[in-house]
C-alpha positions in Angstrom: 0.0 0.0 0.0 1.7 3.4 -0.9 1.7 6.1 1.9 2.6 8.9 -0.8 -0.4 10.8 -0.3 0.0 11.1 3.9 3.3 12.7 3.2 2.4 14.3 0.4 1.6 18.4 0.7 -2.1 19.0 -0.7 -2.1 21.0 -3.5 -3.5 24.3 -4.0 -6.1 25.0 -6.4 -8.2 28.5 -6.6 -10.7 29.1 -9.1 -11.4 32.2 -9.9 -14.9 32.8 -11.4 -18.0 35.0 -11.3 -21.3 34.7 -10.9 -23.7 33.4 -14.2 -20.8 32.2 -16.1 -21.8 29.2 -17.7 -17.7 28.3 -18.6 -16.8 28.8 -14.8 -19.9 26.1 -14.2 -17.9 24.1 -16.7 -14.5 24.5 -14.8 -15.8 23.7 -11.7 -17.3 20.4 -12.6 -14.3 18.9 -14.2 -12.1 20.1 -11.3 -14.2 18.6 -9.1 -14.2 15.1 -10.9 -10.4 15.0 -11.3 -10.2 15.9 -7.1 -11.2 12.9 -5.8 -7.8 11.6 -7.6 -5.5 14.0 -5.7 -4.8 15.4 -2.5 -5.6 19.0 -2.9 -7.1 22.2 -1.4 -9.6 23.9 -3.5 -10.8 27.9 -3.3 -13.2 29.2 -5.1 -13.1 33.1 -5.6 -15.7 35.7 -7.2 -13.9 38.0 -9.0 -16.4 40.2 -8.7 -16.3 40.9 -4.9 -12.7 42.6 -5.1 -11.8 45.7 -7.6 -8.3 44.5 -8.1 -9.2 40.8 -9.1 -11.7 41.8 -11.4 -9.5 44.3 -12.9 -7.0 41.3 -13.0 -9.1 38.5 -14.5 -12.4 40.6 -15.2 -12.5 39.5 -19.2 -10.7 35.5 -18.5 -12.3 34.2 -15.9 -12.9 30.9 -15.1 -9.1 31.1 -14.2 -7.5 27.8 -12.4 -4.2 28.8 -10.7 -2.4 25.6 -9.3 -0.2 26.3 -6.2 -0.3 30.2 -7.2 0.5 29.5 -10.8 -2.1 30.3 -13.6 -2.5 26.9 -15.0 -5.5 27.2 -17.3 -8.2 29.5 -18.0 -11.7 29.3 -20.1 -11.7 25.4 -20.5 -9.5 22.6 -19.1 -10.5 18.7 -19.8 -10.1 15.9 -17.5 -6.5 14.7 -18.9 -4.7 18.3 -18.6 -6.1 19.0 -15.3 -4.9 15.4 -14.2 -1.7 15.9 -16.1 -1.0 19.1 -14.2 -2.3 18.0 -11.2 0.5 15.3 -11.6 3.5 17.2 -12.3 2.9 19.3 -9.1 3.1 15.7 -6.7 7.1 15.4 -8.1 
């Protein structure tokens, strides 16, 4: 039985969205699927309750940052997101 996930760090994921947005909907779902295959600590945030943030990703959100690093924004599928996700347990 591997321990790798006890002594593996969680990984940070924040999504960064807004309200009505169909794409962000999207985002959510397939990050939420591909969770249950990795330790990790998910944040969602609404753009639209801080002026700077919106002014930052007002016109690209859903944005997915992974440990503080933009790793995707608009779409992601299943296999990148798990791909990603992958690369950050090394």
């Amino acid at each position: 039985m591997s321990t790798s996930n006890a002594t593996t760090p969680p990984i940070r994921v924040t999504l960064y969205t807004r309200t009505d947005c169909r794409l962000c909907e999207e985002m959510h779902a397939v990050v939420e699927r591909v969770a249950r295959e990795f330790p990790l600590t998910m944040e969602h945030v609404d753009v639209d309750t801080d002026p700077a943030l919106a002014a930052e990703y007002g016109a690209e959100v859903p944005v997915l940052c992974v440990n503080g690093r933009k790793a995707f924004k608009y779409r992601v599928d299943e296999r990148a997101l798990r791909a990603r996700l992958a690369r950050e347990q090394r």
